[in-house]
C-alpha beads as a LAMMPS data file, in Angstrom:
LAMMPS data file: protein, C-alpha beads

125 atoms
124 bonds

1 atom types
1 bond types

-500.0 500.0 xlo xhi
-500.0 500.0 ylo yhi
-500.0 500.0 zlo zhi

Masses

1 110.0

Atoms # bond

1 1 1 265.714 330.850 93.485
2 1 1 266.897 334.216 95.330
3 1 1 265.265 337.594 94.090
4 1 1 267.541 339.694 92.942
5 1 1 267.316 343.365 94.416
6 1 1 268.673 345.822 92.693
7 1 1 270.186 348.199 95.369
8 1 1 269.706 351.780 95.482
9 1 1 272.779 353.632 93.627
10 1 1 274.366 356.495 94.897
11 1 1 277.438 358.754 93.996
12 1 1 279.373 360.364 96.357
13 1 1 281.395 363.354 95.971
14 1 1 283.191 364.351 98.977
15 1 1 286.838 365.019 99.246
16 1 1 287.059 364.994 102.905
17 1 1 288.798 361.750 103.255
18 1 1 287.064 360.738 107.238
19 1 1 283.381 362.182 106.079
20 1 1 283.729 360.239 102.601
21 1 1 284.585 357.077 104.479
22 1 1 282.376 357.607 106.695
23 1 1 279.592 358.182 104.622
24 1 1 280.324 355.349 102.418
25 1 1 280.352 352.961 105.382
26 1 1 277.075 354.347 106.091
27 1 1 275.642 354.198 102.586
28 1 1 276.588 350.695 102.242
29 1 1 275.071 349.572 105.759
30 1 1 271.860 351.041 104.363
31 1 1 272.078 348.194 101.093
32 1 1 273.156 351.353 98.896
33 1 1 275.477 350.524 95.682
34 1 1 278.380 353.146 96.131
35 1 1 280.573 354.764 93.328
36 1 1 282.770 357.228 94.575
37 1 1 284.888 360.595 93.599
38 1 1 287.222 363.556 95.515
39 1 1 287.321 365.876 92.910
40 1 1 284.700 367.715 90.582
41 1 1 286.343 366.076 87.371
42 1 1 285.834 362.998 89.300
43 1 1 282.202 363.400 89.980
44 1 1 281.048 364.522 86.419
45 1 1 282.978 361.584 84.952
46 1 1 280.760 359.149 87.141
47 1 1 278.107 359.890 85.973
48 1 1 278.063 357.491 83.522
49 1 1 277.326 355.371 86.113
50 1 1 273.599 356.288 86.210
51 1 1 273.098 356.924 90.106
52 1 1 269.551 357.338 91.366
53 1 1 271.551 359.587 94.139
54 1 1 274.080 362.477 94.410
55 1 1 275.785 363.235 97.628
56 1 1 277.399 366.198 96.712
57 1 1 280.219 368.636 98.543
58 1 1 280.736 372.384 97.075
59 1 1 283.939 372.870 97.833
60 1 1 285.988 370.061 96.186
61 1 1 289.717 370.867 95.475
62 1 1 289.409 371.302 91.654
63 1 1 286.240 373.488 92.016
64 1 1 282.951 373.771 92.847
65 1 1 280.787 371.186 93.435
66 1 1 277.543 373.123 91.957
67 1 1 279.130 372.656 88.606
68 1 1 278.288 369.288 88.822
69 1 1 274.696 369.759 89.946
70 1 1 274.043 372.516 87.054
71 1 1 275.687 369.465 84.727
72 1 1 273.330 367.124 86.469
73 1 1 270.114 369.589 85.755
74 1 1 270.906 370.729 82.363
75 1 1 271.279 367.037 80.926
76 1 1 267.414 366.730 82.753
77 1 1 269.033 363.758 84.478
78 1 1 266.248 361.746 86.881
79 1 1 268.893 362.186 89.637
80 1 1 268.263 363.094 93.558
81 1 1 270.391 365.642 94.663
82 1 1 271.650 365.874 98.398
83 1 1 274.080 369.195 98.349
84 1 1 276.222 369.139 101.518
85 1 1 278.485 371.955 102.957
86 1 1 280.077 373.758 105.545
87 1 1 279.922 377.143 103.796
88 1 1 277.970 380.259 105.468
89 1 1 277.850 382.168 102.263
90 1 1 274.138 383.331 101.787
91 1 1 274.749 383.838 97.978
92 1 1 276.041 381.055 96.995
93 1 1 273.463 378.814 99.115
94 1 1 270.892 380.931 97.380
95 1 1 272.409 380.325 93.876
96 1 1 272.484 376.527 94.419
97 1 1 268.914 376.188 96.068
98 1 1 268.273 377.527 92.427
99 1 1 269.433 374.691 90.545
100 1 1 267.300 372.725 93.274
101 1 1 268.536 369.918 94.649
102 1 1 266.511 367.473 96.992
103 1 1 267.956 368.971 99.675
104 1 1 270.541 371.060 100.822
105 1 1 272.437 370.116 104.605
106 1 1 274.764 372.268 106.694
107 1 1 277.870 370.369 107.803
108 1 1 277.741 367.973 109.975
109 1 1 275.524 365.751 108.082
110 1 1 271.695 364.715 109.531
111 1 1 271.588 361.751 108.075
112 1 1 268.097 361.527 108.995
113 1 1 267.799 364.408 106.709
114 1 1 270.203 362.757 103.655
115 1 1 268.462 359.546 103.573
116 1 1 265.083 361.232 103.523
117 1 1 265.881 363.789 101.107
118 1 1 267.461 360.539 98.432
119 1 1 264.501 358.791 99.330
120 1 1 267.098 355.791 100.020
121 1 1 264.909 352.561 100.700
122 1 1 264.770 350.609 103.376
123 1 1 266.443 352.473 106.010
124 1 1 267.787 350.537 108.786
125 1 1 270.268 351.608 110.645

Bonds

1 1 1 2
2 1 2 3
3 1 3 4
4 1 4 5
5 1 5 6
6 1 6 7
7 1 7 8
8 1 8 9
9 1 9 10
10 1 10 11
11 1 11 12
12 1 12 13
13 1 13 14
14 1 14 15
15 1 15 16
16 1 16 17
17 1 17 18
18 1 18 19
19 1 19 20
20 1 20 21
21 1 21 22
22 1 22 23
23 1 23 24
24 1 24 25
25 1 25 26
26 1 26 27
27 1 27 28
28 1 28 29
29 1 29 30
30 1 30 31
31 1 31 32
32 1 32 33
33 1 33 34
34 1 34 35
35 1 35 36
36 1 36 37
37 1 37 38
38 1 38 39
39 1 39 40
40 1 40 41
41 1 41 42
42 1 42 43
43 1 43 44
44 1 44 45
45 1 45 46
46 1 46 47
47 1 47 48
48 1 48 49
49 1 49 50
50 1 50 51
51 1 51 52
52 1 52 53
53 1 53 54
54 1 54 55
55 1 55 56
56 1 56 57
57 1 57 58
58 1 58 59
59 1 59 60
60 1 60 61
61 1 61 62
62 1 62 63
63 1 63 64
64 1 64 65
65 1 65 66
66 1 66 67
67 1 67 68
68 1 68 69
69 1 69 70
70 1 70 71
71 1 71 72
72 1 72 73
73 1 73 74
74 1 74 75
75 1 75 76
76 1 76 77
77 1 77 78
78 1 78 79
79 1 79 80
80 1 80 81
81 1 81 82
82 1 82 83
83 1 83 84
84 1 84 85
85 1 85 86
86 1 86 87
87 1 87 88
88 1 88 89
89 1 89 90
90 1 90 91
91 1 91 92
92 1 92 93
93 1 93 94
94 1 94 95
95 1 95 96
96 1 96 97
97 1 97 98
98 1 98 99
99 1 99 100
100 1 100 101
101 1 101 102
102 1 102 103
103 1 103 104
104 1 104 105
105 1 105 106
106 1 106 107
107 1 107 108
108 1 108 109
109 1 109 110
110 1 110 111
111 1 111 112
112 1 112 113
113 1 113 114
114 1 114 115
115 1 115 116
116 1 116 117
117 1 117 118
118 1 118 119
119 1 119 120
120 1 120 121
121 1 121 122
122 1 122 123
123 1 123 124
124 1 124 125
């Protein structure tokens, strides 16, 4: 009889239709379980999926991504946080590093950096 592994689960919220793709590619190379959303109404409805993972984009096209990591903290959810972005705004990295998430990556992605930060098993690529 096989053992049944139960794969790591991971949300991701990007809207960027190439870096979601390719992140989900990558995420599913690595054994991950994958639930997907573009938008921030999007992301805070999957959470009802119970991810051990957030990858998480601020700027999403219906508002800001932090809203979903201050939903994700204030429910005390055991979630791992990876906040990524492209934005130079001192403030507003400051603000989010408050709400702190695992860890928080400039755009373009290290995904040495991601996959350490979710502490995603078994990384192979």
């Amino acid at each position: 009889m096989r053992e049944v592994v139960e794969r790591f689960r991971i949300l991701l919220v990007e809207d960027d239709l190439a870096s979601h793709e390719m992140l989900r590619r990558i995420l599913v190379r690595l054994g991950c379980e994958v639930t997907s959303a573009v938008t921030v109404a999007g992301g805070l409805a999957m959470l009802d999926t119970n991810p051990q993972g957030v990858i998480l984009d601020l700027m999403l096209p219906d508002g800001d991504g932090e809203t979903i990591l201050r939903k994700i903290r204030s429910d005390h959810r055991p979630i791992r946080v990876a906040v990524t972005t492209g934005d130079g705004d001192l403030d507003r990295l400051r603000r989010v590093g408050e709400l702190q998430p695992e860890v928080l990556i400039r755009k373009p992605i290290n995904l040495d950096e991601l996959v350490q930060g979710l502490k995603i098993p078994r990384y192979t690529l």
